[in-house]
C-alpha positions as CSV (number, residue, x, y, z in Angstrom):
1,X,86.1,0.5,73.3
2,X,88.4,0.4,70.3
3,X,91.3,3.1,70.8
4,X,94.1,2.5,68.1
5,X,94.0,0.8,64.3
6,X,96.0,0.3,61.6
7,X,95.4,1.6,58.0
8,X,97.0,-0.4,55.6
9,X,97.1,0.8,52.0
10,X,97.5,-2.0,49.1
11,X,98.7,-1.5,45.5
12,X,98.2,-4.5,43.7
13,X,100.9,-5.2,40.6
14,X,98.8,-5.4,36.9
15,X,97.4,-8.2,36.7
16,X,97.7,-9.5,40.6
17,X,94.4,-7.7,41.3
18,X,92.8,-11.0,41.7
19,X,95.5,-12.8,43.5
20,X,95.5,-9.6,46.4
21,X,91.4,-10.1,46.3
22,X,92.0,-13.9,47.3
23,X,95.1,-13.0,49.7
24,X,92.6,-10.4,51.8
25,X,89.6,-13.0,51.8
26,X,92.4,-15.9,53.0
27,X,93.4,-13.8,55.8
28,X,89.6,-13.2,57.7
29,X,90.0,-17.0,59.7
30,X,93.8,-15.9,60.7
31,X,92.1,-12.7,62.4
32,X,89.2,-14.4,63.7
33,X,91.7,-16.4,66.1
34,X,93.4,-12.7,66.6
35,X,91.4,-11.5,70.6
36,X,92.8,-7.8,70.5
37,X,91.8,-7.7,66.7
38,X,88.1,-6.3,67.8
39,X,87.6,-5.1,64.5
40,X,89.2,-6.3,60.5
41,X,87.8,-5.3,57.0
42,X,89.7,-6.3,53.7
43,X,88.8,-3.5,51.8
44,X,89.2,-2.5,47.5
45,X,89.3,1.5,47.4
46,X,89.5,1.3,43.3
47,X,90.6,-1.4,40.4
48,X,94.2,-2.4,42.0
49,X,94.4,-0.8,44.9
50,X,93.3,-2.2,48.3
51,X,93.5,-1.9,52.0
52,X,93.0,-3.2,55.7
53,X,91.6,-1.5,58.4
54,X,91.7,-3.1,61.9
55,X,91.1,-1.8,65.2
56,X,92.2,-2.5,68.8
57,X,91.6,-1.5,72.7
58,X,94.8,-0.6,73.1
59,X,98.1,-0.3,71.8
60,X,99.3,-3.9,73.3
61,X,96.9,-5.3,71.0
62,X,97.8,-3.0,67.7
63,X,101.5,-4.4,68.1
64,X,100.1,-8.1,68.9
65,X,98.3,-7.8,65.7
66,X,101.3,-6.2,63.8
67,X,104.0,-9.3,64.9
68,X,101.1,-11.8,63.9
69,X,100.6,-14.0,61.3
70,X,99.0,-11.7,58.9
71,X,101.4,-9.0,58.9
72,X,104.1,-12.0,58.4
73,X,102.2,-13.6,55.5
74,X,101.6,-9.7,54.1
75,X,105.3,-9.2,53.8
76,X,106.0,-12.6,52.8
77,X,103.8,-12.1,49.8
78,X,104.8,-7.9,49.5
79,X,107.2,-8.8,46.7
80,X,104.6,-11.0,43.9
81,X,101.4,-9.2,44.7
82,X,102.2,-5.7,45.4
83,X,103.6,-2.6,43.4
84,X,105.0,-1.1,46.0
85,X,105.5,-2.2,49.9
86,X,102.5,-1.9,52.0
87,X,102.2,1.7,53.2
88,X,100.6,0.8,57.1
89,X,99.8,4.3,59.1
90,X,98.6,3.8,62.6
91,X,95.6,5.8,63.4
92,X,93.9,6.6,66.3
93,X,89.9,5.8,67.1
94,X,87.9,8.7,67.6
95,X,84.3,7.7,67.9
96,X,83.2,3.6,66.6
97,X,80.0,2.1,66.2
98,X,80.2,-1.8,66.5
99,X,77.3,-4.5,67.6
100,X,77.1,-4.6,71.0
C-alpha cells in the first residue's frame, strides 16, 4: 500500500519547455530501477509548467527516492531548465488505486 509521495512542482524557463519535456521522459528508465518508487508520473499541468508525482510504502523509500539519481540529475539541471528551483512538498497517500 503506498503511504507517502512527493509532489514536485516544475517551472520551465521560456523557451526550455521542450528541454524539461525531454528531461521528464529521460528520467522514467532511472525510476524503473528505483523498488520503493511503486508509483512515477512526469506530468505538464499548463504551457511551462510541470511536475512529478511519485509514491512510496513508506517513508524509507520516499528519502531512498529523494538521495537518488533523479533528484541528483533534477538539481543538477535546476539552473538551465528551470525558472525557479523545484518546489518538492511531501504529501501523504490517502486512498490509491494501482493494478494489482
Amino acid at each position: 500500500m503506498l503511504k507517502t509521495a512527493l509532489f514536485v512542482r516544475l517551472e520551465a524557463k521560456p523557451g526550455k519547455e521542450m528541454d524539461v519535456e525531454e528531461f521528464l521522459k529521460a528520467g522514467l528508465p532511472v525510476v524503473q530501477e528505483e523498488p520503493a518508487t511503486i508509483a512515477w508520473f512526469g506530468i505538464r499541468l499548463g504551457p511551462s509548467t510541470f511536475g512529478i508525482f511519485d509514491a512510496f510504502p513508506d517513508e524509507a523509500g520516499r528519502e531512498a527516492h529523494l538521495t537518488g539519481k533523479v533528484a541528483a540529475a533534477l538539481m543538477a539541471k535546476a539552473g538551465e531548465l528551470f525558472s525557479e528551483p523545484p518546489s518538492i512538498e511531501k504529501v501523504d497517500v490517502l486512498a490509491s488505486k494501482l493494478p494489482a
